[in-house]
MOPAC internal coordinates of N, CA, C and O (Angstrom, degrees):
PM7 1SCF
backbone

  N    0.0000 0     0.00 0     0.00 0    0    0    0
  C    1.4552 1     0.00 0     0.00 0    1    0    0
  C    1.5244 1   111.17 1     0.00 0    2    1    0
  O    1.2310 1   117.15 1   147.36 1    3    2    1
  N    1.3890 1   123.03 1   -32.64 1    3    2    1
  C    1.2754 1   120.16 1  -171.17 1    5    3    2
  C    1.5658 1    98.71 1   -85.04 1    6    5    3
  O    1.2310 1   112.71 1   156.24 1    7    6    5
  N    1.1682 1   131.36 1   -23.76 1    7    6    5
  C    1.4964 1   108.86 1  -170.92 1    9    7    6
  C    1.3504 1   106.51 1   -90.46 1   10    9    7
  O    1.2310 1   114.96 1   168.00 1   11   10    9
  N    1.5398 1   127.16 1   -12.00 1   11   10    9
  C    1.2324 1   121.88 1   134.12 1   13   11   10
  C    1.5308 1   134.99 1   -37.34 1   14   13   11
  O    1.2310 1   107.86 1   101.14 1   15   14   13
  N    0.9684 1   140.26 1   -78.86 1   15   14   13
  C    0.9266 1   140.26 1   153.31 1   17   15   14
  C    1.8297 1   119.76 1   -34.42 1   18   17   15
  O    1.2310 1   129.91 1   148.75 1   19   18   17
  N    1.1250 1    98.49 1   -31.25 1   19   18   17
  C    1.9209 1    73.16 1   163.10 1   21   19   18
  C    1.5583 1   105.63 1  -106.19 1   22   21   19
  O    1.2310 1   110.04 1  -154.03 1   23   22   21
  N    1.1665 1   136.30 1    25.97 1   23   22   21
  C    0.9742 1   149.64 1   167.51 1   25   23   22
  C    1.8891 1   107.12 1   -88.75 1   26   25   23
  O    1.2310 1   119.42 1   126.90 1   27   26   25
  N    1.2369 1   118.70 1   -53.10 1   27   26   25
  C    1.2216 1   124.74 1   157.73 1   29   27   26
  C    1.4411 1   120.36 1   -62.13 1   30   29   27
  O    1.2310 1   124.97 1   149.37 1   31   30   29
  N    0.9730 1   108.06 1   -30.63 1   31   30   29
  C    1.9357 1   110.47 1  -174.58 1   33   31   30
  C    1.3374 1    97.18 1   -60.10 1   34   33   31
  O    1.2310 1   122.44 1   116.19 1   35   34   33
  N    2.1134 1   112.93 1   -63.81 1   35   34   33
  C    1.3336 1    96.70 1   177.71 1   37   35   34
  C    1.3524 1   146.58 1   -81.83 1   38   37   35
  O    1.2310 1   121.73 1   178.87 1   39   38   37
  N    1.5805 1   114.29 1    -1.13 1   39   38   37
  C    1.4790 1   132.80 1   155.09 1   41   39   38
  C    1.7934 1    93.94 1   -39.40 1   42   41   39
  O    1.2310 1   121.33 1    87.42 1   43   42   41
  N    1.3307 1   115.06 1   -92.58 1   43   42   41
  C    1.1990 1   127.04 1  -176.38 1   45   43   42
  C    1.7574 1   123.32 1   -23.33 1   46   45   43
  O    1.2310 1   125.65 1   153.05 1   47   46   45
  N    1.5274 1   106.75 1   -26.95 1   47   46   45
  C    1.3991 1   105.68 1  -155.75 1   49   47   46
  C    1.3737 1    87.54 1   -93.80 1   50   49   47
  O    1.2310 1   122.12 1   149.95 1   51   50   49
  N    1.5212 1   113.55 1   -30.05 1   51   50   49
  C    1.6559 1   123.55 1  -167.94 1   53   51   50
  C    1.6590 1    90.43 1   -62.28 1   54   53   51
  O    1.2310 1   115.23 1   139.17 1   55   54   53
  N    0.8257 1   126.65 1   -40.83 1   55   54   53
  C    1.7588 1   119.58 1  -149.12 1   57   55   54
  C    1.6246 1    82.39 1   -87.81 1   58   57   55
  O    1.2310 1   131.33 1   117.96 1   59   58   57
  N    1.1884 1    95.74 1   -62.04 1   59   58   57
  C    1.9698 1    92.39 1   176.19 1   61   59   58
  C    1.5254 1   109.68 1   -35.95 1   62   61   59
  O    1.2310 1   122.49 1   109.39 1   63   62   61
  N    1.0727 1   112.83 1   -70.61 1   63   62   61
  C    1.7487 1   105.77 1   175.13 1   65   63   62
  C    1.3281 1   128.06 1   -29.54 1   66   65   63
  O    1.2310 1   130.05 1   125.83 1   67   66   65
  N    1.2798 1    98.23 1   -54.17 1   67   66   65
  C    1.8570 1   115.55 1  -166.06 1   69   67   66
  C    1.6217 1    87.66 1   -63.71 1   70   69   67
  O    1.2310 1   103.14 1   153.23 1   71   70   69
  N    1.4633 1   148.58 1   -26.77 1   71   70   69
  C    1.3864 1   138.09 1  -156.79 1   73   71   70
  C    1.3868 1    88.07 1   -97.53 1   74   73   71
  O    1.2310 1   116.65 1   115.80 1   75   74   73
  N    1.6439 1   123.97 1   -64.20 1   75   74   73
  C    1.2436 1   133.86 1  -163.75 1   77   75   74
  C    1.8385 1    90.67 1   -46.10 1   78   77   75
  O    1.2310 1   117.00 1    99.61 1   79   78   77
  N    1.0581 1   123.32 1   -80.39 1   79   78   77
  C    1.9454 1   137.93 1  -167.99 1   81   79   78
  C    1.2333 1    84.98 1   -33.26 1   82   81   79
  O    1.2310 1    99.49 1   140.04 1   83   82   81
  N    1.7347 1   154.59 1   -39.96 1   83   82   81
  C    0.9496 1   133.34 1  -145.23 1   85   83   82
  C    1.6080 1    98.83 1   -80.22 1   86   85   83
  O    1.2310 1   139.28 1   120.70 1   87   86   85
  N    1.5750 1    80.22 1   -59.30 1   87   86   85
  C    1.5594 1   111.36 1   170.32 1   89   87   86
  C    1.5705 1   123.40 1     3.83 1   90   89   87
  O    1.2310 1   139.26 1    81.95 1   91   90   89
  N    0.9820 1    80.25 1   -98.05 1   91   90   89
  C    1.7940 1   121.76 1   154.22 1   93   91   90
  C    1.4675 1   122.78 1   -31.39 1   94   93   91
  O    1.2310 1   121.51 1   112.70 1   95   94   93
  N    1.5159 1   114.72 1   -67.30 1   95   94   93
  C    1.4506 1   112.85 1   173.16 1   97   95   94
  C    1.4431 1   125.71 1  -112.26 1   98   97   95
  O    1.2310 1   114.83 1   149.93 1   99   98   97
  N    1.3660 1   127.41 1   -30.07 1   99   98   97
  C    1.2133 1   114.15 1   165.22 1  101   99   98
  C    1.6533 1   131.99 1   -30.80 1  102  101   99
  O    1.2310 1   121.24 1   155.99 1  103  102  101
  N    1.2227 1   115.23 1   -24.01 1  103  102  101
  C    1.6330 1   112.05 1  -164.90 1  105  103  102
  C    1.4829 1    90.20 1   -78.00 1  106  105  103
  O    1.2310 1   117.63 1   159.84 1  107  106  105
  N    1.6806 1   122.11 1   -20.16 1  107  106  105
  C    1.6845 1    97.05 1  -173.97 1  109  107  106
  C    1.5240 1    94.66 1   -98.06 1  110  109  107
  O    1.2310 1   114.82 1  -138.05 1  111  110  109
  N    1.2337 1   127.42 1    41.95 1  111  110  109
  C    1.7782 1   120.53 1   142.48 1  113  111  110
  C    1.0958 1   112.32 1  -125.87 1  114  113  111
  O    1.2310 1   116.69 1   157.22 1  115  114  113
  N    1.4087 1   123.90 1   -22.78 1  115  114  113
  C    1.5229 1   110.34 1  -159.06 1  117  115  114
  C    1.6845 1    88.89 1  -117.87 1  118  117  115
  O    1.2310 1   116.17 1   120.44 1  119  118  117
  N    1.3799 1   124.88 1   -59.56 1  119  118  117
  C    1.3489 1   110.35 1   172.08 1  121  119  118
  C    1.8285 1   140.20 1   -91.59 1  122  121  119
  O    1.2310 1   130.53 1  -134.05 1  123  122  121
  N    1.7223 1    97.29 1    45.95 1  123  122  121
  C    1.4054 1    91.59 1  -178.52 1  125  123  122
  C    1.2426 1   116.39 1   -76.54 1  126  125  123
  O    1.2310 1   113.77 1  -159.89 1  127  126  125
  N    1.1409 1   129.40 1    20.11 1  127  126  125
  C    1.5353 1   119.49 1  -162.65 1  129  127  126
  C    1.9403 1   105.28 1  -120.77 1  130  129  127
  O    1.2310 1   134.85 1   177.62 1  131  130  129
  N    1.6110 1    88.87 1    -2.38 1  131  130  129
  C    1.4729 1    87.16 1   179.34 1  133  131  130
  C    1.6361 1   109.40 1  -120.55 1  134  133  131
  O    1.2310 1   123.19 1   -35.41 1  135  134  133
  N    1.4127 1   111.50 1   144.59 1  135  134  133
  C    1.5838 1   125.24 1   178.51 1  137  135  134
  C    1.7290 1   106.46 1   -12.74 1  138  137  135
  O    1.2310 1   120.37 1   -35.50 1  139  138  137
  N    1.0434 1   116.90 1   144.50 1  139  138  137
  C    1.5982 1   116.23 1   167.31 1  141  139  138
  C    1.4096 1   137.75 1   -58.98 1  142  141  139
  O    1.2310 1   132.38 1   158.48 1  143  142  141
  N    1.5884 1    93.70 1   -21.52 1  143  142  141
  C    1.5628 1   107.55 1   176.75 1  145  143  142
  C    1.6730 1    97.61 1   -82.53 1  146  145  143
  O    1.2310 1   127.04 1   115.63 1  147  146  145
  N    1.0162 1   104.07 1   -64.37 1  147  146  145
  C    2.0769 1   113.10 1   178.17 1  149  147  146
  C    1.7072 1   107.77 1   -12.95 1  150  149  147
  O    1.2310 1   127.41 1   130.44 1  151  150  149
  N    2.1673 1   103.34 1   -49.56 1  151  150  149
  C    1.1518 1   111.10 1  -161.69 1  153  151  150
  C    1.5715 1   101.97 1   -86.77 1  154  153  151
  O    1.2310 1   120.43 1   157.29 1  155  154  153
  N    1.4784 1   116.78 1   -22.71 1  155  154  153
  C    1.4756 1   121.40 1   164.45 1  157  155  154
  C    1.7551 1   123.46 1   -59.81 1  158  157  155
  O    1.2310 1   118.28 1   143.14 1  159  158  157
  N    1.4002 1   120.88 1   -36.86 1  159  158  157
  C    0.9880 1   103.39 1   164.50 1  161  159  158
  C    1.6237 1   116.89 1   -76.14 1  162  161  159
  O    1.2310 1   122.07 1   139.04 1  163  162  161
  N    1.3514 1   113.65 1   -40.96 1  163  162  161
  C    1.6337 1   107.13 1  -159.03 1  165  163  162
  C    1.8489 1    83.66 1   -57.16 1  166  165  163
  O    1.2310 1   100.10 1   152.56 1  167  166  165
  N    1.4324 1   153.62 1   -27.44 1  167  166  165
  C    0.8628 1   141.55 1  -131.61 1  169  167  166
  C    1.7613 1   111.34 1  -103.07 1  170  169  167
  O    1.2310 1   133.05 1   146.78 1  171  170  169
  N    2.0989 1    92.39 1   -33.22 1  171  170  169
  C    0.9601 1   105.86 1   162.05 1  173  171  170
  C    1.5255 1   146.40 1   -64.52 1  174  173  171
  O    1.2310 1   124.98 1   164.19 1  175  174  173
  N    1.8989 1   108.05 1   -15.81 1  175  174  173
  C    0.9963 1   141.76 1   154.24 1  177  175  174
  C    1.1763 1   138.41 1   -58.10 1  178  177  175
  O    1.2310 1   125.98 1   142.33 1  179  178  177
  N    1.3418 1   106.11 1   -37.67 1  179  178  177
  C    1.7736 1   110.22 1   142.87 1  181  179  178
  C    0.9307 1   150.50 1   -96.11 1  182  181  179
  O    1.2310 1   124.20 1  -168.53 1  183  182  181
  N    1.4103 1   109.54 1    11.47 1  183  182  181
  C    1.4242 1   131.87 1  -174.77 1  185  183  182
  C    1.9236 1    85.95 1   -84.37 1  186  185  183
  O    1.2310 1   133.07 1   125.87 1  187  186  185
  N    1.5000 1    92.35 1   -54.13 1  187  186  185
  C    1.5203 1    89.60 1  -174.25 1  189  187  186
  C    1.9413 1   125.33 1   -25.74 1  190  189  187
  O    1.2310 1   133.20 1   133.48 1  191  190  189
  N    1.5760 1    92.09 1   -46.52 1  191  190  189
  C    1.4312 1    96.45 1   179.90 1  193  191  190
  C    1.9035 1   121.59 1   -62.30 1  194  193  191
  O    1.2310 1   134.98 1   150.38 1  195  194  193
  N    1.7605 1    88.61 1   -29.62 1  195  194  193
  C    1.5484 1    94.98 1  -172.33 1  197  195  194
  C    1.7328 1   108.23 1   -57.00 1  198  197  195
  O    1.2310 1   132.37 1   129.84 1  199  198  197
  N    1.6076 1    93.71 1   -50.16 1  199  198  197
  C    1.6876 1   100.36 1  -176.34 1  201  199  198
  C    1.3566 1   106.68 1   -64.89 1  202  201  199
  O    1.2310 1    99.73 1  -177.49 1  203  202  201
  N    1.3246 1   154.20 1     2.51 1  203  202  201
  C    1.2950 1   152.53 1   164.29 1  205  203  202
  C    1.5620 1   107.94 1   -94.89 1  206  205  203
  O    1.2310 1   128.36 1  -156.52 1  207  206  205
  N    1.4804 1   101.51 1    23.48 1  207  206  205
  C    1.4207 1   101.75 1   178.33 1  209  207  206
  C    1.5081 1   104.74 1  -148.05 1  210  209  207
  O    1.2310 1   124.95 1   136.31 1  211  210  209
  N    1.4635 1   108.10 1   -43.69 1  211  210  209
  C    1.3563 1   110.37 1   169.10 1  213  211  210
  C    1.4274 1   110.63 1   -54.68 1  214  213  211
  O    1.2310 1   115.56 1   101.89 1  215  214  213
  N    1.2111 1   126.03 1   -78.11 1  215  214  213
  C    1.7148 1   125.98 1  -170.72 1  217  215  214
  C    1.3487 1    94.75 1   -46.23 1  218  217  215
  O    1.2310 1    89.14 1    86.55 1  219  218  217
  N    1.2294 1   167.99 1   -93.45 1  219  218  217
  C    1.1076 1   164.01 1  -153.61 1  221  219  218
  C    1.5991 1   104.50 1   -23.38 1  222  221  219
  O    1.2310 1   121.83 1   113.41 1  223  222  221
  N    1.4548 1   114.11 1   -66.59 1  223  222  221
  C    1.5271 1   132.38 1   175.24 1  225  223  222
  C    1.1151 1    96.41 1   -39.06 1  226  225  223
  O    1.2310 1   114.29 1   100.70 1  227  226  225
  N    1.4023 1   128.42 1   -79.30 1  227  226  225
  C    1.6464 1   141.52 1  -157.10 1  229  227  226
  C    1.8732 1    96.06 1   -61.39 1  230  229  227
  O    1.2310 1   105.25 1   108.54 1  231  230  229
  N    0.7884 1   144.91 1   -71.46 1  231  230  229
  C    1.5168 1   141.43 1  -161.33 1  233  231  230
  C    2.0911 1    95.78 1   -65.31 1  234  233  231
  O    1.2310 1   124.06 1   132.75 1  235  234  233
  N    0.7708 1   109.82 1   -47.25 1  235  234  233
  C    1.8731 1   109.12 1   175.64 1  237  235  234
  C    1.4968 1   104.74 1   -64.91 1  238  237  235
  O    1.2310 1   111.56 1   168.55 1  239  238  237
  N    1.0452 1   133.51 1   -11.45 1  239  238  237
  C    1.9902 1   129.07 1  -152.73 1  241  239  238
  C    1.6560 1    85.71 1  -129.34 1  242  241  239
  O    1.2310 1   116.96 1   164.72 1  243  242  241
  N    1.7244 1   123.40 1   -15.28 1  243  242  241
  C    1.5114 1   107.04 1  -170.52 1  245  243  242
  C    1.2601 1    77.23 1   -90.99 1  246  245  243
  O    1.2310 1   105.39 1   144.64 1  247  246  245
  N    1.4319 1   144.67 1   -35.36 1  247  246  245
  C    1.5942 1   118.93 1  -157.93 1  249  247  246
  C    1.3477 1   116.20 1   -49.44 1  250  249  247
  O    1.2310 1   120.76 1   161.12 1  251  250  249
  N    1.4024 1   116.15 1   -18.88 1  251  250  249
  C    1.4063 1   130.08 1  -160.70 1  253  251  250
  C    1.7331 1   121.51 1  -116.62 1  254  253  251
  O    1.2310 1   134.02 1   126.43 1  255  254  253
  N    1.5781 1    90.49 1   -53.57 1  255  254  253
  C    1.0735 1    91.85 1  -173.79 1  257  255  254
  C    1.9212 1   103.31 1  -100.75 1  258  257  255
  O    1.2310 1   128.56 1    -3.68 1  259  258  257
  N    1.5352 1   101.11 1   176.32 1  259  258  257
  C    1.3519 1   100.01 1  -176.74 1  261  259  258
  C    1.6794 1    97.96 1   -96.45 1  262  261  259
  O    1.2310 1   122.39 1    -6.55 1  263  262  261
  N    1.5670 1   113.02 1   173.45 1  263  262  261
  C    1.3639 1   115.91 1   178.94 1  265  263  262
  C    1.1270 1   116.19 1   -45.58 1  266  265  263
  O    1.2310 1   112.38 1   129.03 1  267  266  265
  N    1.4826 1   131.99 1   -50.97 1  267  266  265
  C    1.2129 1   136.20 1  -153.84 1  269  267  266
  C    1.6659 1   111.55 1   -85.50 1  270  269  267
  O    1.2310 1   132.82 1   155.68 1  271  270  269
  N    1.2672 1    92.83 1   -24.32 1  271  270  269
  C    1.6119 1   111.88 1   179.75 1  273  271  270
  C    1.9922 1    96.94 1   -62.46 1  274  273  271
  O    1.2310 1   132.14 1   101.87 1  275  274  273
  N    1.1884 1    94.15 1   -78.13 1  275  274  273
  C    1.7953 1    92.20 1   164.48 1  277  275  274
  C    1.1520 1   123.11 1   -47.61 1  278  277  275
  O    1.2310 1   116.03 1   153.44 1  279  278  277
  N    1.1045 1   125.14 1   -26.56 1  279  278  277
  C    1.9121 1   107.83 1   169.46 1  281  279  278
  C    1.1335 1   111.05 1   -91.76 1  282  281  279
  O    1.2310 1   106.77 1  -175.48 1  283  282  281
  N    1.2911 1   142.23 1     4.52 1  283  282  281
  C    1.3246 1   154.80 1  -174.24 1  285  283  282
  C    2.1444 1    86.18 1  -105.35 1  286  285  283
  O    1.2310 1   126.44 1   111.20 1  287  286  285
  N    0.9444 1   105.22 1   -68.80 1  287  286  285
  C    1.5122 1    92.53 1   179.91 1  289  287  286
  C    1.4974 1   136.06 1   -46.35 1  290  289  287
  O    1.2310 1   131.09 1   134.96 1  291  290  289
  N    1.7432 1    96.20 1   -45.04 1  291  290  289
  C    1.4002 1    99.97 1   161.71 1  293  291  290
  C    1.2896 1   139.75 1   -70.45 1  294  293  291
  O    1.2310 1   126.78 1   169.20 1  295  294  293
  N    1.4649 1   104.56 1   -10.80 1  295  294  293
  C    1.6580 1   115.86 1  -178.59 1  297  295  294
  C    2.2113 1    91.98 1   -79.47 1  298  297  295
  O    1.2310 1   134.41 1   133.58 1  299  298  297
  N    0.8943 1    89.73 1   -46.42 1  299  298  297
  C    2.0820 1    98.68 1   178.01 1  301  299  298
  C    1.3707 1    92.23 1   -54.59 1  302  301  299
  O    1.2310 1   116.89 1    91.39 1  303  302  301
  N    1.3345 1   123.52 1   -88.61 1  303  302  301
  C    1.8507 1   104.24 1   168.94 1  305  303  302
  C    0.4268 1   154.13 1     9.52 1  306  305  303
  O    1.2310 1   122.41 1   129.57 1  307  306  305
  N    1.5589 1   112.99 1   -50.43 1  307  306  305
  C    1.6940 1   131.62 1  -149.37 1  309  307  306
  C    1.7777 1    90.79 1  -116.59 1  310  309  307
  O    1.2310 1   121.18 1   166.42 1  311  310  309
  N    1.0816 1   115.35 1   -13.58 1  311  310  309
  C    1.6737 1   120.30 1   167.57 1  313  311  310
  C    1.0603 1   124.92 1   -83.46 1  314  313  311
  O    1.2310 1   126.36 1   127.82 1  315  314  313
  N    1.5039 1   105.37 1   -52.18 1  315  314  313
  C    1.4033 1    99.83 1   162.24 1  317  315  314
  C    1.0860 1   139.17 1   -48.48 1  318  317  315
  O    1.2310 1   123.27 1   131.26 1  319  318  317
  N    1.1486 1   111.33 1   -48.74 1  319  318  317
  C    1.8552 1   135.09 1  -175.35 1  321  319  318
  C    1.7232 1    87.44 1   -72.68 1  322  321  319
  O    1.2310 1   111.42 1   116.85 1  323  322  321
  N    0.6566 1   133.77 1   -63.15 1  323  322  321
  C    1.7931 1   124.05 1  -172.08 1  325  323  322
  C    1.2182 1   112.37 1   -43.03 1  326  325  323
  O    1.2310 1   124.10 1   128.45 1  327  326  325
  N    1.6668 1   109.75 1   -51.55 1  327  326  325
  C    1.8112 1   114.81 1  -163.54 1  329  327  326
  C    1.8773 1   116.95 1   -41.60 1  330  329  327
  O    1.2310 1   134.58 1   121.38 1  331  330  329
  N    1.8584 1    89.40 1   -58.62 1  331  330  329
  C    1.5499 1    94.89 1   169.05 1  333  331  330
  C    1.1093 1   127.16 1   -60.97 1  334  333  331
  O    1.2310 1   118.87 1   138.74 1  335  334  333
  N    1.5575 1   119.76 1   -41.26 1  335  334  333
  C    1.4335 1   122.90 1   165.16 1  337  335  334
  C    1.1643 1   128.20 1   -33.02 1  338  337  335
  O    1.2310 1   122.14 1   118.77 1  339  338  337
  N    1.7513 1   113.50 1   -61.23 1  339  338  337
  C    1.0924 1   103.91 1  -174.32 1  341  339  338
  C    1.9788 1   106.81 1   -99.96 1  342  341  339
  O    1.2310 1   125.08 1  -168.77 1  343  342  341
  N    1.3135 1   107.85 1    11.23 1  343  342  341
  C    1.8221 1    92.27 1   167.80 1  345  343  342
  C    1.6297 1   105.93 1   -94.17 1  346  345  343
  O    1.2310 1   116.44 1   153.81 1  347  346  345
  N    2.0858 1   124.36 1   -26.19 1  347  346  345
  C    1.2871 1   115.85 1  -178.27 1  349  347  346
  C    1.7989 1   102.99 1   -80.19 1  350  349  347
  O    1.2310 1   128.35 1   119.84 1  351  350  349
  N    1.2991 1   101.53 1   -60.16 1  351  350  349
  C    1.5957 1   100.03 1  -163.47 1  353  351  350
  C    1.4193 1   118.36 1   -82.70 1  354  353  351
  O    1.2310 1   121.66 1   159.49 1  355  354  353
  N    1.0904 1   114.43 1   -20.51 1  355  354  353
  C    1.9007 1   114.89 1   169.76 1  357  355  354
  C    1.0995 1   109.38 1   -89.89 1  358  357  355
  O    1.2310 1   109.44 1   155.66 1  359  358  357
  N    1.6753 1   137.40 1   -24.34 1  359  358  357
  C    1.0032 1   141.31 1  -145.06 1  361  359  358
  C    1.1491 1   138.66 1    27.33 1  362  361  359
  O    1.2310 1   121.85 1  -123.93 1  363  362  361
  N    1.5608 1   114.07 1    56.07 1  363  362  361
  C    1.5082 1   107.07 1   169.95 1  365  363  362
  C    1.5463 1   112.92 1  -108.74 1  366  365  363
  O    1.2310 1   137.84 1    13.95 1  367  366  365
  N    1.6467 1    83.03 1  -166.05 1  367  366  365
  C    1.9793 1    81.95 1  -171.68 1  369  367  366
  C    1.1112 1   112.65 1   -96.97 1  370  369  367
  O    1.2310 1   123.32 1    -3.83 1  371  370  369
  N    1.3348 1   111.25 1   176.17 1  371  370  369
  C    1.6478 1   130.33 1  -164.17 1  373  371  370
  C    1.5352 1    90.18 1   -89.17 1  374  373  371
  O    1.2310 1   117.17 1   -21.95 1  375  374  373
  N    1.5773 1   122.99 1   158.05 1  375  374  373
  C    0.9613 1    83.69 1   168.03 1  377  375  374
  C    1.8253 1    85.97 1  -157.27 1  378  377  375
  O    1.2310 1   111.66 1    -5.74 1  379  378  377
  N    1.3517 1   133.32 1   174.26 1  379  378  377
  C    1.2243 1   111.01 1  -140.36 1  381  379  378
  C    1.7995 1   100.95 1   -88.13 1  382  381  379
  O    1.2310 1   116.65 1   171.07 1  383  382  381
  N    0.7932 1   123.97 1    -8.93 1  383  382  381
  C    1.9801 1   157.50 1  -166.05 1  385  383  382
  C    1.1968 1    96.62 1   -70.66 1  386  385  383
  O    1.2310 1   113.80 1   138.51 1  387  386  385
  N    1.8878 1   129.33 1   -41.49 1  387  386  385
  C    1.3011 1   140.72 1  -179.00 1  389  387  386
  C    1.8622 1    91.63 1   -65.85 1  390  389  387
  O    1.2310 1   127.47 1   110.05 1  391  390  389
  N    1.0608 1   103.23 1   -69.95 1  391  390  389
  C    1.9946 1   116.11 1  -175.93 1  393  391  390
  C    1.8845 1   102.90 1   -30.82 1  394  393  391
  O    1.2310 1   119.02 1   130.21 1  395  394  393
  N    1.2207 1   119.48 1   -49.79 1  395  394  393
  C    1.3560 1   137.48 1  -169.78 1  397  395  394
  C    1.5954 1    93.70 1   -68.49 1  398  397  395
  O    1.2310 1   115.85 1   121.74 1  399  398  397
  N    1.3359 1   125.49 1   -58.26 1  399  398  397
  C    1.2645 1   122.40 1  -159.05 1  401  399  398
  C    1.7688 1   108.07 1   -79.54 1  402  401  399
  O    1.2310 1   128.67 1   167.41 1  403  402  401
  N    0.7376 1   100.91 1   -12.59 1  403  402  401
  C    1.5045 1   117.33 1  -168.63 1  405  403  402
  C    1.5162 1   120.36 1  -112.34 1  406  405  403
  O    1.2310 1   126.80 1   165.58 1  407  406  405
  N    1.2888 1   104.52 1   -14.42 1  407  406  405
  C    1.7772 1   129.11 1   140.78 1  409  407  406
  C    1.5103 1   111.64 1   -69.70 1  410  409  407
  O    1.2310 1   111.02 1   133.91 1  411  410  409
  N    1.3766 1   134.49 1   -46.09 1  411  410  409
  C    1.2396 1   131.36 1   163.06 1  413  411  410
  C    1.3225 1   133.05 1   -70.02 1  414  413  411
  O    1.2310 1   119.04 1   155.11 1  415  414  413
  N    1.3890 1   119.43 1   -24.89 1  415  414  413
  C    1.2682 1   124.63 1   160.15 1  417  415  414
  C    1.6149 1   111.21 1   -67.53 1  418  417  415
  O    1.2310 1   113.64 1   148.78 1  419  418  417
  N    1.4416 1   129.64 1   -31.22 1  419  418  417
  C    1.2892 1   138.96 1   168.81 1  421  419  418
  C    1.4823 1   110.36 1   -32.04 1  422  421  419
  O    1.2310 1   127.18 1   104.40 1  423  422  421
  N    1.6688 1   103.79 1   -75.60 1  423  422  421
  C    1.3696 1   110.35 1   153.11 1  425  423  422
  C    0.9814 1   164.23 1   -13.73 1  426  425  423
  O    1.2310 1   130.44 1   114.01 1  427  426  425
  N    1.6745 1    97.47 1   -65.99 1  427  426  425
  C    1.9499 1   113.55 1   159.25 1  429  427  426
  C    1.5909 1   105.65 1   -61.83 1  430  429  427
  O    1.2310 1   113.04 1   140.39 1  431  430  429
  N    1.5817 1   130.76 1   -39.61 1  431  430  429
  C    1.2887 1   134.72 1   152.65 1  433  431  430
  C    1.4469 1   104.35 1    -4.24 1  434  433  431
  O    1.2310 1   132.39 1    98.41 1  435  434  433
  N    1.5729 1    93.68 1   -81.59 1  435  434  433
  C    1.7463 1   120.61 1  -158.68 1  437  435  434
  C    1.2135 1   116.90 1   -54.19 1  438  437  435
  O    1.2310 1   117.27 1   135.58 1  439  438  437
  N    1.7152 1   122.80 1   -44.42 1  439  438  437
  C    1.1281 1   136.62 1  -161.65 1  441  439  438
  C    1.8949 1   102.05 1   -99.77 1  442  441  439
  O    1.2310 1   112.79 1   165.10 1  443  442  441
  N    1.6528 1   131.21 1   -14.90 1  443  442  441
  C    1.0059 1   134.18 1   168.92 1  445  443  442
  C    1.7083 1   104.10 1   -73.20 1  446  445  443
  O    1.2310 1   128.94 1   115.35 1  447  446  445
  N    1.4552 1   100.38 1   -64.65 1  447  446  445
  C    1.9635 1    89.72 1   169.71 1  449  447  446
  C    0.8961 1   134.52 1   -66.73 1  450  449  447
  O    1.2310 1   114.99 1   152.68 1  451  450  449
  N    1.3182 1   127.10 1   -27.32 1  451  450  449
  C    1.2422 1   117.47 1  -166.90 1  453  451  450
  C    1.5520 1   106.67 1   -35.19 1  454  453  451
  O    1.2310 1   126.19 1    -5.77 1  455  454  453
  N    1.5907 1   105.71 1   174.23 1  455  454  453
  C    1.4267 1    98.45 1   172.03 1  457  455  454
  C    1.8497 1   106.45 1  -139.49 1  458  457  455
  O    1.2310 1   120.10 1   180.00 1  459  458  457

């Protein structure tokens, strides 16, 4: 039952991410050409969706997991969901610094579950 449930936590956090990453960075490709506030609301508008996904995640993932356990997951999340983001739709490069950081998040992984 529990690996269910964190199985859903991070389904949930992924979709949350993918809205939040948009959130966040899309306005410097698609809306740089408009005022900062312009790009603050359209930005705030999808954030909306993230938090109708995040709180859901976070209250289902505390039954189980402890706080830190979830912020340790969502920070892994929030990497993942970026990497493609920003190598398909921003197009930048990979670069080897991502591999390093993401070797250390491995870790905090390891040393948050353990049991």
């Amino acid at each position: 039952m529990k690996i269910f449930i964190i199985i859903r936590t991070a389904f949930l956090l992924v979709c949350s991410n993918t809205f939040m990453t948009f959130a966040w960075y899309s306005h410097l490709r698609n809306w740089s050409d408009k005022k900062w506030y312009i790009a603050a609301i359209l930005s705030w508008g999808i954030a909306l969706f993230e938090y109708l996904l995040q709180v859901p995640a976070n209250r289902t993932g505390y039954a189980t997991m402890s706080l830190a356990q979830l912020k340790v997951l969502q920070e892994v999340v929030t990497l993942l969901v970026f990497l493609p983001f920003a190598v398909l739709y921003m197009h930048q490069q990979i670069r080897l610094n991502y591999l390093w950081a993401g070797l250390c998040l491995v870790g905090s992984v390891y040393f948050m579950f353990r049991s």
